[in-house]
N, C-alpha and C positions, 0 to 999 in steps of 0.2 A: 814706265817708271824710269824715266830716264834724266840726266843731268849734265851741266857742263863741269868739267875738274880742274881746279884751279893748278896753278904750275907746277906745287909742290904734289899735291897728288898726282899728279899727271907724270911727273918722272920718273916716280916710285912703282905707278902702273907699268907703264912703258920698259920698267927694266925688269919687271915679274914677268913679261907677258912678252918680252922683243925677240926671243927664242919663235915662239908661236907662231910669232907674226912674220920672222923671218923664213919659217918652217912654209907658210901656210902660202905664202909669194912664192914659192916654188911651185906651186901646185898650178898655176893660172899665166899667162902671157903676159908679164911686166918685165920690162927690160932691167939690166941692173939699175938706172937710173933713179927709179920709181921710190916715191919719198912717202914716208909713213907718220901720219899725225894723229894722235885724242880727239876724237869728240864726245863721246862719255861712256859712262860707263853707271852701272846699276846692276841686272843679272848677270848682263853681256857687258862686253869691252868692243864698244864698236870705234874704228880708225877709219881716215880718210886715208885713199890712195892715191897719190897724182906721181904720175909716168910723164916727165917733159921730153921724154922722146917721141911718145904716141901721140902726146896731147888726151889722154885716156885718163878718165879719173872712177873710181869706182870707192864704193863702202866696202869695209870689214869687218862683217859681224862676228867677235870670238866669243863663244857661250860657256855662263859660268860651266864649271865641273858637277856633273852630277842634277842637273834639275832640267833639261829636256832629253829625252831620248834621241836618237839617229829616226826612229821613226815618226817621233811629236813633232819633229821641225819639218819630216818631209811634208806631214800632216797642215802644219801652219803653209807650207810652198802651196801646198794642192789648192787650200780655199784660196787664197791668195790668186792664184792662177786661175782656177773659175771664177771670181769675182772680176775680174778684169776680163775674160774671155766672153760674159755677160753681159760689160760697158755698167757694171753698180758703182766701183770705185774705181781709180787709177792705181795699184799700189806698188812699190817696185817691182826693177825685174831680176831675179838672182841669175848670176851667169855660172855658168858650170866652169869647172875644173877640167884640164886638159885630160883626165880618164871620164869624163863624160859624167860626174857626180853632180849634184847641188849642194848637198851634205858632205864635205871633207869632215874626215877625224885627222887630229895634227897632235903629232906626237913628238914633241924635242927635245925629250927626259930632262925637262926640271919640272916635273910635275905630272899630274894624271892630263891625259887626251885630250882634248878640249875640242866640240863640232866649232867646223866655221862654213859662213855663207859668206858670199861675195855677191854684190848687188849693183846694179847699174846707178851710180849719180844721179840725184833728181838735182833739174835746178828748182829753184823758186824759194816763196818765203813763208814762214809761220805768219798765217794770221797777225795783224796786231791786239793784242790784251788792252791797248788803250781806249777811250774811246766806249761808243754803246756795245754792247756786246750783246743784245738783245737777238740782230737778226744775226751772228754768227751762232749763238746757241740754236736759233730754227734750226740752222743749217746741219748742226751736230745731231740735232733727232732727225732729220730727215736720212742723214746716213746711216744712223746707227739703224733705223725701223728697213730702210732697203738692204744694208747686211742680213741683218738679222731673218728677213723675209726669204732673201735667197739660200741662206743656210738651210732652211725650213722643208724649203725646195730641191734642193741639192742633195742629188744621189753620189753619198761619197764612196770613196774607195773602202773596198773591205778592211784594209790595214790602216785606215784613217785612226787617231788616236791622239784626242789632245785631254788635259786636265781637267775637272771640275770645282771650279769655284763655289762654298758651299760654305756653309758656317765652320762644318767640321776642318771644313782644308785651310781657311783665312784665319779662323779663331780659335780652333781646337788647341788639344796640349801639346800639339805638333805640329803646329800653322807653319807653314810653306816659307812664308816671309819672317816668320820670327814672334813669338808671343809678345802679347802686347803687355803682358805682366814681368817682362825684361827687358821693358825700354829704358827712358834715361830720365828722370827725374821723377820715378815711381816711389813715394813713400805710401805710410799707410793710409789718407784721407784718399790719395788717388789712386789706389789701388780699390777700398770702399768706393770712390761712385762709378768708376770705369766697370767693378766688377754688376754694379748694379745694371749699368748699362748695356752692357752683354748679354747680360741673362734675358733683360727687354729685349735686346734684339732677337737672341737667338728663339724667345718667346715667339715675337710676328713675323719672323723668316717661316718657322713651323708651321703657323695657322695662314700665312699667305700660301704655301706649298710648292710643288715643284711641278704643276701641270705644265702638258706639253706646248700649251701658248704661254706660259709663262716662263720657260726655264728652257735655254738651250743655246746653240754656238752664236755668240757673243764677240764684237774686237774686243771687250773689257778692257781697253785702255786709250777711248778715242775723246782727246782732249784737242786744244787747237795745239798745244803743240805737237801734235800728230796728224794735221794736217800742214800741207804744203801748196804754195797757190803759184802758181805758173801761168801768168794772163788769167786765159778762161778755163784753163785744165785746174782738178783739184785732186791734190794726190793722199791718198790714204795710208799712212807709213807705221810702223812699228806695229806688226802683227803676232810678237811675242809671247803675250799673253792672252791668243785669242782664247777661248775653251768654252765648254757648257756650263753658263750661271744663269741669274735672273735674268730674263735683256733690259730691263729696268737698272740694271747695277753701271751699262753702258752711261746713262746722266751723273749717278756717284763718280763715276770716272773723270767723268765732265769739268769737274768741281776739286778736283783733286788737290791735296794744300790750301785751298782757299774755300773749305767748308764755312767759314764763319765770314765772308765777304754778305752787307748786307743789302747788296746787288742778287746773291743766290733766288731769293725769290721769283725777284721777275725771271733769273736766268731759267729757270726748272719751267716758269708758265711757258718761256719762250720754246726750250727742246720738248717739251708735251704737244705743244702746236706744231712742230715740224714733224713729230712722229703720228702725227694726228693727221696729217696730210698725206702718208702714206701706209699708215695701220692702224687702224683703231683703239683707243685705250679702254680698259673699263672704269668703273670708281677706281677699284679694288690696286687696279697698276698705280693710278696716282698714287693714292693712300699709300704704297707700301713706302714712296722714293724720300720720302725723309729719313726712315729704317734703314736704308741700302746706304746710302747716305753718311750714314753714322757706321754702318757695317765695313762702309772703305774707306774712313776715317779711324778707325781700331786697327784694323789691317793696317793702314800707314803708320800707327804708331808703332806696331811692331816691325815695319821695316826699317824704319826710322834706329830703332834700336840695336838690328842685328847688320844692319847697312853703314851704320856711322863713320866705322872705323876707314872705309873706304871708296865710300860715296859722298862728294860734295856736297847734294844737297841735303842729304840726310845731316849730316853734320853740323848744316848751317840751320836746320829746324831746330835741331838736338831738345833741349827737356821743355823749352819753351813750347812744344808741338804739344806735349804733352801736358802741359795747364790750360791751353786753349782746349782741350779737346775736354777735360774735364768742366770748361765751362761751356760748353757744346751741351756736353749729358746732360749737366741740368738742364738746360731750354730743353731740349729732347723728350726729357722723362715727366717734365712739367704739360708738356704738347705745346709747348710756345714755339719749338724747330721747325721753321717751316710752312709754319700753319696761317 
C-alpha cells in the first residue's frame, strides 16, 4: 500500500522524519555526499539514496512506529531471502549495517525508534496499466500460486513471526488499518449498507474457513505496482505485508483501488488461469474471490480513513472511495459482483 507524495506532503515528511534519516546514514557506508529523496510513504517512509561519490544508490525503508517488530521484519528478510535462494521470485537485497544488522533501530530523540532496512536499487519499470492487462494478471497468479507453494514448503526459522490477516485483524473493532466505520464521508445510509456488508463477508470468510490449503503465508500485496521488469528478470518488491491470510486475498490485492474497473472480470478469469497453471483451484477458491475482494475493499476504506491525513493517495480517494464502495455492496449483496 504504497503511494507517490506530492511536494507539500513530501516536505512536511522529510522534516518529521530528516533526524532518522540522518541518524540511520550513519549506520551504512555513504559518504557525506550522499543525497536523500521521497518516494512514498503509507506504513513505511521509504527514501532514495544516491552517493555521487560512489555512484551507489540504495532504498530507505523507515518503518512506521509501532506496527512491525524487530523480529516480523527479520521474519519478512528470511522468506524474502529463500524465495530468491529458490529462483521463485527476484525480490530485493537488504544490505546490512556496518555492526553487521539488517534490522537497525534508529533513535534521534524526536520521537519513538523507528526499524530501518536498507536495500540494493533495483533498476527497471512497473508494468504498464495501459493497454490489455489480461496476460499480466496470468502472470500475477502465476507468482502469487509459486510464493505461496514455497511458503507451504518452507521450513521456517523457529522465531519466524509475521501477522495474520483475518476478518478479526482487517475489520474488527481494532482493525490494524483503521475502521472502516471512521473513514471519510460515513453518514448513516453508508454506515447501513457497508454494515450490511461486513456482516456478509464476515458470514462467508467463516463458512469458506481457514484450512491449511486454504489459508497461509501470502505476499498480500502483489499488485503490478509491486512488480518490476528489468528486460527478462522480474522483480518481486514490497514484502511488508506479507503474513498468514487466504492465498485467495493475494487477486483482492491484485485489484486494489480499482475494485469497480469493469475489466475486473476478465482480470480475476485471467490470475485464476495463471494460478491454475501452477496449483489447482477448487470451485469453492473461485467462489470465495468476489468475498475477499470486497474484504480488501472495507480494509481500504478504513485505511483510506486513518491514512488521509498523511498519505497522498489516501487523500486523493478521500470520501469518494467511500460511495463507490457502497455501490460495490450492493452489486455484492445482490450477487451481481463478479458473477
Amino acid at each position: 500500500m504504497g503511494s507517490e507524495v506530492d511536494q507539500i506532503d513530501a516536505v512536511a515528511l522529510r522534516t518529521s522524519l530528516d533526524g532518522v534519516v540522518r541518524a540511520a546514514l550513519e549506520r551504512y557506508d555513504f559518504s557525506s555526499a550522499a543525497s536523500v529523496s521521497l518516494v512514498n510513504v503509507s506504513e513505511n517512509s521509504t527514501f532514495r539514496v544516491d552517493d555521487p561519490e560512489t555512484g551507489r544508490r540504495a532504498a530507505l525503508r523507515v518503518s512506521r512506529p509501532d506496527y512491525h517488530s524487530k523480529a516480523a521484519i527479520e521474519s519478512e528478510l528470511a522468506w524474502m531471502a529463500a524465495l530468491r535462494e529458490a529462483g521463485i521470485v527476484d525480490p530485493a537485497v537488504p544490505i546490512a549495517a556496518r555492526d553487521g544488522t539488517l534490522v537497525t533501530a534508529v533513535d534521534a530523540g524526536t520521537g519513538p525508534p523507528r526499524h530501518v532496512v536498507l536495500f540494493e536499487w533495483i533498476s527497471g519499470e512497473e508494468p504498464s496499466a495501459e493497454g490489455d492487462l489480461v496476460p499480466k494478471f496470468r502472470l500475477l497468479g502465476a507468482l502469487a500460486a509459486n510464493m505461496q507453494l514455497h511458503g507451504i514448503s518452507w521450513r521456517r526459522p523457529d522465531w519466524f513471526t509475521r501477522y495474520t490477516i483475518d476478518y478479526e485483524v482487517a475489520l474488527g473493532p481494532n482493525a490494524l488499518w483503521g475502521c472502516w466505520q471512521d473513514s471519510l464521508g460515513m453518514g448513516r445510509e453508508e454506515l447501513e449498507i457497508l454494515g450490511r456488508v461486513d456482516a456478509e463477508i464476515h458470514r462467508r470468510l467463516a463458512e469458506y474457513g481457514k484450512a491449511p490449503e486454504r489459508f497461509g503465508l501470502a505476499h498480500s500485496d502483489l499488485r503490478l505496482a509491486n512488480l518490476l521488469v528489468d528486460g527478462d528478470r522480474i522483480h518481486v518488491i514490497d514484502f511488508d505485508d506479507c503474513g498468514t491470510t487466504w492465498y485467495m486475498y493475494d487477486f483482492a490485492t491484485a485489484v486494489s483501488f480499482i475494485e469497480d474497473d469493469p475489466r475486473v472480470p476478465d482480470w480475476m478469469a485471467a490470475w485464476v488461469d495463471g494460478y491454475n497453471d501452477r496449483r489447482s483451484l477448487s470451485p469453492e477458491d473461485e467462489g470465495i474471490l468476489p468475498t475477499l475482494v470486497m474484504f480488501r475493499r472495507m480494509l481500504l476504506v478504513g485505511w483510506v480513513g486513518s491514512h488521509h491525513e498523511y498519505a497522498a493517495e489516501a487523500a486523493e480517494l478521500g470520501a469518494g472511495y467511500t460511495a463507490g464502495t457502497c455501490d460495490l455492496a450492493e452489486a455484492y449483496l445482490s450477487g451481481a459482483y463478479l458473477r
